[in-house]
N, C-alpha and C positions, 0 to 999 in steps of 0.2 A: 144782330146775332140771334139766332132761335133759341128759344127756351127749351132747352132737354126735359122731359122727364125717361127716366132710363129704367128698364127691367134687365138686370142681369140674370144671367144662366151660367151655372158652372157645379164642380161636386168637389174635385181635390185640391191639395195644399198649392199647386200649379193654379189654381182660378184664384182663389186667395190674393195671391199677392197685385194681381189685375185690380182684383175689385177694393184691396185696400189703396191701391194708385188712385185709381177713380176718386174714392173718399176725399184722400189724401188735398184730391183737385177742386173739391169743393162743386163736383156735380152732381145733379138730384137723380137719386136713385131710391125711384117709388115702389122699388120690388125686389127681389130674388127669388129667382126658381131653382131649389138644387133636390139631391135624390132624398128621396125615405130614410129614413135612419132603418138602420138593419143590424140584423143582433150580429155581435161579435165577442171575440175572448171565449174560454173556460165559458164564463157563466154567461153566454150568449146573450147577455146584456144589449141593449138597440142602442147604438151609436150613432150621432150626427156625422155629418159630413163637417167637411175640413170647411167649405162655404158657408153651411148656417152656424157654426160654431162663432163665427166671425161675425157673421150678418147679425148675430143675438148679442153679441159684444157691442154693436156700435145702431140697436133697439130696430133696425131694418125689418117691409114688413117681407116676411117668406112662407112662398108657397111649395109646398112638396108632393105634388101628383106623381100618385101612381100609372097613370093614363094622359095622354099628354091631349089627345084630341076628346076628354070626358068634359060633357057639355058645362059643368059643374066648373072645371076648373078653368076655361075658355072664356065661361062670363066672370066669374073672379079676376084673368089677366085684363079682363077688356074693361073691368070694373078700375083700373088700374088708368088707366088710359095712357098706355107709352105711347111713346111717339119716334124710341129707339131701343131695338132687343141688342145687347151684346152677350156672343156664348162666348165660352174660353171652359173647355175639357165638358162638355155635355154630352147631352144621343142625339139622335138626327133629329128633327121637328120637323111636325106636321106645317101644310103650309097656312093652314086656319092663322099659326102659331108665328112663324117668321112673316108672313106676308101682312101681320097684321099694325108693328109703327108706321106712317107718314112718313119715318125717315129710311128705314126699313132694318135688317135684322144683319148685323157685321159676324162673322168670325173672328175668332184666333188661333192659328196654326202653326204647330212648331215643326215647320218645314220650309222650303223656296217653293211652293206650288208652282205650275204643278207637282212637281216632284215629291214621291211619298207623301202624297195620298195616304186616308187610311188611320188605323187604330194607332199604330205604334212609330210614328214619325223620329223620333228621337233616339230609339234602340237599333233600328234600322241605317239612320245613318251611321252609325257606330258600326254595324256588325260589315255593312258595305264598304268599311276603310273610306268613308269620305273625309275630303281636308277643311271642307266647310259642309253649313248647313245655314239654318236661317227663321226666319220668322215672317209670317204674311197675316193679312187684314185686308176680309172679303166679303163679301155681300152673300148674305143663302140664298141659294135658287132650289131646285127641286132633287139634285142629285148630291153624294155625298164629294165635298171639297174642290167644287165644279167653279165656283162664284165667282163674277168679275172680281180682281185683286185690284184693293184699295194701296195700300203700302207693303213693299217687302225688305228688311234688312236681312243682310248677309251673317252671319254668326260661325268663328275660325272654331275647328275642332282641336284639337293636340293630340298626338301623339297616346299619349297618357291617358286622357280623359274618358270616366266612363260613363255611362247614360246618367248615373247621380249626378256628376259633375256639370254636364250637358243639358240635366234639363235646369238645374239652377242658374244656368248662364241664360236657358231660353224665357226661364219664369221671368226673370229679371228684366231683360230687354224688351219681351212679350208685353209685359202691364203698362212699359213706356211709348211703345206703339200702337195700343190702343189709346192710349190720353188722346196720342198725336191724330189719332184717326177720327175720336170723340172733335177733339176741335176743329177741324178738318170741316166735319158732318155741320158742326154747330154754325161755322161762318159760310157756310153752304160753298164753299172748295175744293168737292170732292171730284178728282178724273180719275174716272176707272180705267183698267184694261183689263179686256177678255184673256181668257186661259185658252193659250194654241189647244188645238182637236186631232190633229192630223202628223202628230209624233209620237213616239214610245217614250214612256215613262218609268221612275221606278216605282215601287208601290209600297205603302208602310204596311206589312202583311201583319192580320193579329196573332200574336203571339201564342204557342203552344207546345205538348208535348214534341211533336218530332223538329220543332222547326228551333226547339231551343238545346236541342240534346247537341255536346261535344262530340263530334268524330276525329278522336285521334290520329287518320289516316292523312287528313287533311294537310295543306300546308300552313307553317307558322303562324303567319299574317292572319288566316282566316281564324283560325282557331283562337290567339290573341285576342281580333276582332270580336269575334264574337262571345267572349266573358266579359270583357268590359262593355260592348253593347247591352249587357244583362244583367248588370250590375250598378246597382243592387238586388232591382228588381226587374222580372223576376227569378234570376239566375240562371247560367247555365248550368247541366246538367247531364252526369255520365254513369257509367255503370264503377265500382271500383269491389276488384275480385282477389281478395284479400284469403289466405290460409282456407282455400278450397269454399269460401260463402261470398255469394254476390251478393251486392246491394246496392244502392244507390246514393247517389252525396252530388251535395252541391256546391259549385266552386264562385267562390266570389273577388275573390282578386288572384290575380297572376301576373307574371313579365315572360317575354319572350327570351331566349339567349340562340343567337346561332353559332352553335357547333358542330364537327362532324363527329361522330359515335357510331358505334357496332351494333347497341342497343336493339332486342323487336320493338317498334310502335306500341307505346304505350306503358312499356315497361316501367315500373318505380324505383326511382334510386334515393338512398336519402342520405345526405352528406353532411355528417352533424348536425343543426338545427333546421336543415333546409332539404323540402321535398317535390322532387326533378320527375316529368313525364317524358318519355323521349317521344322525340316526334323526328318526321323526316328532315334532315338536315339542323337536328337541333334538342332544344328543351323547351319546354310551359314550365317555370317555377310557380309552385303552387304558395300564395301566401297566405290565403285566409279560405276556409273551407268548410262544409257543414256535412257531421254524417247524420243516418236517420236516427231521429228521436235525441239531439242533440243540440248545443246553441252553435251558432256560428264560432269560429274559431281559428287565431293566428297557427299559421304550421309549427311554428316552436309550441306553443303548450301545448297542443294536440301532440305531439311527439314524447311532452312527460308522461303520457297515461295512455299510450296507444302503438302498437308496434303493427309494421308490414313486415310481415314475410318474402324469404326468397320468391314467391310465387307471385308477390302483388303487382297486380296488374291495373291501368283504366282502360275499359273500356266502353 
């Protein structure tokens, strides 16, 4: 069996539970590389990552470059002497950087690669109504989520489930495929297979203003879709035009209902504790919701201290 010495790479509470698997397996891990602590809150305080919080709990040593190919920190990793890089939630590396263990540099991706590709693999299968998704473990090469794939598990979506739920399921089964991939590497077992070239794919696109905004016009399914794709983070988001002032609010849980109504698109209806969008051939019941400069909020207590107008509208 080969002796591992192991550099991880990762920054949020998703790399976390990988790299406590790891621990947990009692393999050596002579490094961690995660981001800069950066101010945050009110008092812009600098914050560790969800990685070195952990890495310092269990006396790991960690490195935090600003510049990934800064010669400074290049002889520090090399000072290091892996002989295997694992990332799980990083930025791309230089290839000084992956090409540099004997055994070389794996992935963790919370998708079936090829498929979605990309920043936001998890939100995307949500908002694209898939009935599965999954988990792969792959080799870096020079483009982004390109690498021969070492192992891929299938991962069932529901119904229900929204990108919070989804990535918990992926976190979880994610740190178990890497072990399996870590032992894989260590009794020297590992068969790869290339990634097809020559089909279309879908793509995990990064997340933003237009591509996370609600269009009411839309039908059900999509709409649905794509809140619980965004939810928790980082929500989707509409205009809602309230006693002649727009503004904006963000909606963080909903359900669909199909029925047929008279309703315009978009209209607000609210039926004792409970506040209804009409959409084509139906409703978005709105359950939990945020307006500006507010905390998030169940549609019943937002209803004790806040009234729509005959004219409320989302749009």
């Amino acid at each position: 069996m080969r002796d591992l010495r192991i550099v991880f790479m990762g920054t949020p509470d998703f790399a976390v539970e990988t790299l406590k698997t790891i621990i947990a397996h009692d393999y050596n891990v002579v490094g961690v590389i995660t981001a800069p602590d950066k101010p945050a809150g009110r008092g812009r305080k600098l914050r560790a990552s969800a990685v070195k919080e952990y890495a310092l709990s269990k006396n790991l040593n960690i490195l935090q470059p600003t510049n990934l190919k800064d010669e400074g920190f290049i002889e520090e990793l090399a000072a290091l002497a892996p002989n295997l890089n694992i990332v799980v939630a990083f930025r791309m590396l230089p290839k000084v950087v992956w090409d540099m263990p004997t055994y070389g540099t794996f992935n963790l991706h919370a998708s079936l690669l090829p498929d979605y590709r990309g920043a936001a693999p998890i939100n995307w299968a949500i908002i694209n109504g898939e009935e599965k998704t999954g988990i792969t473990t792959f080799f870096i090469d020079e483009k982004i989520d390109t690498g021969h794939v070492i192992f891929q598990e299938e991962v069932a979506i529901n119904t229900n489930d929204t990108a919070g739920v989804l990535h918990d399921k992926l976190m979880t089964n994610g740190a178990l495929l890497v072990v399996k991939t870590i032992a894989a590497i260590a009794n020297d077992a590992v068969t790869v297979q290339p990634q097809p070239k020559d089909s279309e794919f879908k793509t995990a696109y990064k997340l933003n203003r237009e591509n996370t905004k609600i269009n009411w016009s839309q039908e059900i399914s999509i709409i649905y879709n794509l809140i619980r794709g965004l939810s928790p983070y980082p929500s989707a988001w509409c205009e809602l035009h309230n006693k002649g002032v727009t503004e904006n609010i963000k909606i963080y849980e909903a359900s669909p209902v199909e029925e047929p109504h008279s309703f315009e698109i978009g209209k607000i209806i609210i039926e004792d504790t409970t506040i209804k969008v009409a959409v084509d051939k139906g409703y978005i019941l709105i359950h939990k919701l945020q307006l500006p400069g507010k905390k998030a909020m169940e549609a019943k207590a937002l209803l004790n201290g806040y009234n729509f107008y005959r004219d409320a509208k989302m749009m």
